[in-house]
KEKE-3310 file (N, C-alpha, C; in steps of 0.2 Angstrom, whole numbers, plus 5000, padded with zeros to 4 digits):
npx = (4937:4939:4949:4943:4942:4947:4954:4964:4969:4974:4985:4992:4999:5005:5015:5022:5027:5035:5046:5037:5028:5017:5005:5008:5009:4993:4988:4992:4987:4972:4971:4975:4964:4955:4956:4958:4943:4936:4940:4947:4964:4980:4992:5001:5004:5016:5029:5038:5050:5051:5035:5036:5042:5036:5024:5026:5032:5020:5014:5009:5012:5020:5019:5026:5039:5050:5066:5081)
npy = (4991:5005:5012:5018:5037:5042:5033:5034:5046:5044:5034:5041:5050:5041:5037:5047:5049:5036:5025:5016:5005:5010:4999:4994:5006:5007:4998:4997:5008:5005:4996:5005:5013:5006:5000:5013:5013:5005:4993:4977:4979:4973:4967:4967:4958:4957:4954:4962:4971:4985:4989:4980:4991:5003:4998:4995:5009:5015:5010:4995:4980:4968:4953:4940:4945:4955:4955:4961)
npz = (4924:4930:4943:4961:4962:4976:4978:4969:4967:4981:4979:4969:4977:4986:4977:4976:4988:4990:4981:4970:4959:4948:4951:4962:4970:4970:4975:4987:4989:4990:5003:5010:5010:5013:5027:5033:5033:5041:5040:5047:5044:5048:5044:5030:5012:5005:4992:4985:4987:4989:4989:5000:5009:5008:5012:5025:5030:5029:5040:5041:5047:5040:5029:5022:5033:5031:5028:5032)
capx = (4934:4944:4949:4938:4945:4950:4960:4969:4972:4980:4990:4998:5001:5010:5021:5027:5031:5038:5047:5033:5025:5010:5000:5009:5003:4986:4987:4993:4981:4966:4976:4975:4959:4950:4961:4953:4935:4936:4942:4954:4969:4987:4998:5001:5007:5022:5035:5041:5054:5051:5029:5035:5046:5031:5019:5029:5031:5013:5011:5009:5014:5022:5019:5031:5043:5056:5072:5085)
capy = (4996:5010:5012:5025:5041:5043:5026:5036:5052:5043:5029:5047:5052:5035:5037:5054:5048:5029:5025:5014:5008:5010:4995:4994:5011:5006:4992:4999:5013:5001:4992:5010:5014:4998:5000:5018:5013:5000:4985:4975:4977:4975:4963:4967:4953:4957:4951:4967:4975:4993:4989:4981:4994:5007:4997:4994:5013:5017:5006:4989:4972:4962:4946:4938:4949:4959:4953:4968)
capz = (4928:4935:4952:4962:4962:4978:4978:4963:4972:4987:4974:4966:4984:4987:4973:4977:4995:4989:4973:4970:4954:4947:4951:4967:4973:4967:4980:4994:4992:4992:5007:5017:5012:5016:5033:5035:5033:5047:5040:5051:5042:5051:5040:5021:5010:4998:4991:4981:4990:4987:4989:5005:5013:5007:5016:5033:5030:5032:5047:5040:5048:5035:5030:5026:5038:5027:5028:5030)
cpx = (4940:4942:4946:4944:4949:4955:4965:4972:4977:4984:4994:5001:5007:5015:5025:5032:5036:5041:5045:5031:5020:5005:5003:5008:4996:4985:4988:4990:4975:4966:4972:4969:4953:4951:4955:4946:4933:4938:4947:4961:4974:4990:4994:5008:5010:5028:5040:5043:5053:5041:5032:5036:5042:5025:5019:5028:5025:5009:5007:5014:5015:5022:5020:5036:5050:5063:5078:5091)
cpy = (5000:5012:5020:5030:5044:5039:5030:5040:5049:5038:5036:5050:5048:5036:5044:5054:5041:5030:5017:5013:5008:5008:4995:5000:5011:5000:4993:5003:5012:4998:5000:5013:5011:4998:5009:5019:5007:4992:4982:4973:4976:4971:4967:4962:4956:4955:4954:4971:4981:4992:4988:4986:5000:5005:4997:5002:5018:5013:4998:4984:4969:4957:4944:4943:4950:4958:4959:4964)
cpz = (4931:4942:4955:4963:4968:4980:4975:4966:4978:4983:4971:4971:4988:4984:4973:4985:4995:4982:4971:4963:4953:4952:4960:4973:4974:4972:4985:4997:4993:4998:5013:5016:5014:5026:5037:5035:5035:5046:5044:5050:5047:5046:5033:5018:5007:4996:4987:4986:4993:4989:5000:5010:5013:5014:5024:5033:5032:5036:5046:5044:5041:5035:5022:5028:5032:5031:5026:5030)
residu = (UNK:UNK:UNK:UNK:UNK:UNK:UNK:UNK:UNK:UNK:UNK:UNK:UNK:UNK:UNK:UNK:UNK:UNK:UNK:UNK:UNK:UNK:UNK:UNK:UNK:UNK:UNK:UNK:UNK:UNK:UNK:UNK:UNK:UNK:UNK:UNK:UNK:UNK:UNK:UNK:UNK:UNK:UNK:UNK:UNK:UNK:UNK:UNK:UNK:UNK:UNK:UNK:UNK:UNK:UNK:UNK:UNK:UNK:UNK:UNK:UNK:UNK:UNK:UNK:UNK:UNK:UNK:UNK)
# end
């Protein structure tokens, strides 16, 4: 099943402001629209560098906390 259209639209959006891959846009933009449609996101999990620094990016809490 493919991801709704507007998940894709904001995951192509991701990847032109992150250098992000695919699937990893595609998670972060379910992430911000799950978030925009009242769910009570604040933490995002990652363990991929580049997803995490995307997600802090777009006002995520991190878990586990990025190590600079």
């Amino acid at each position: 099943m493919l991801p709704q259209r507007a998940i894709r639209t904001l995951a192509t959006e991701l990847l032109q402001r992150h250098p992000l891959r695919a699937a990893d846009a595609l998670q972060l933009a379910a992430a911000l629209a799950a978030r925009a449609n009242g769910a009570p996101l604040s933490n995002f999990l990652a363990l991929d560098r580049r997803l995490a620094e995307a997600a802090k990016a777009e006002g995520f809490a991190l878990s586990p906390e990025l190590n600079q």
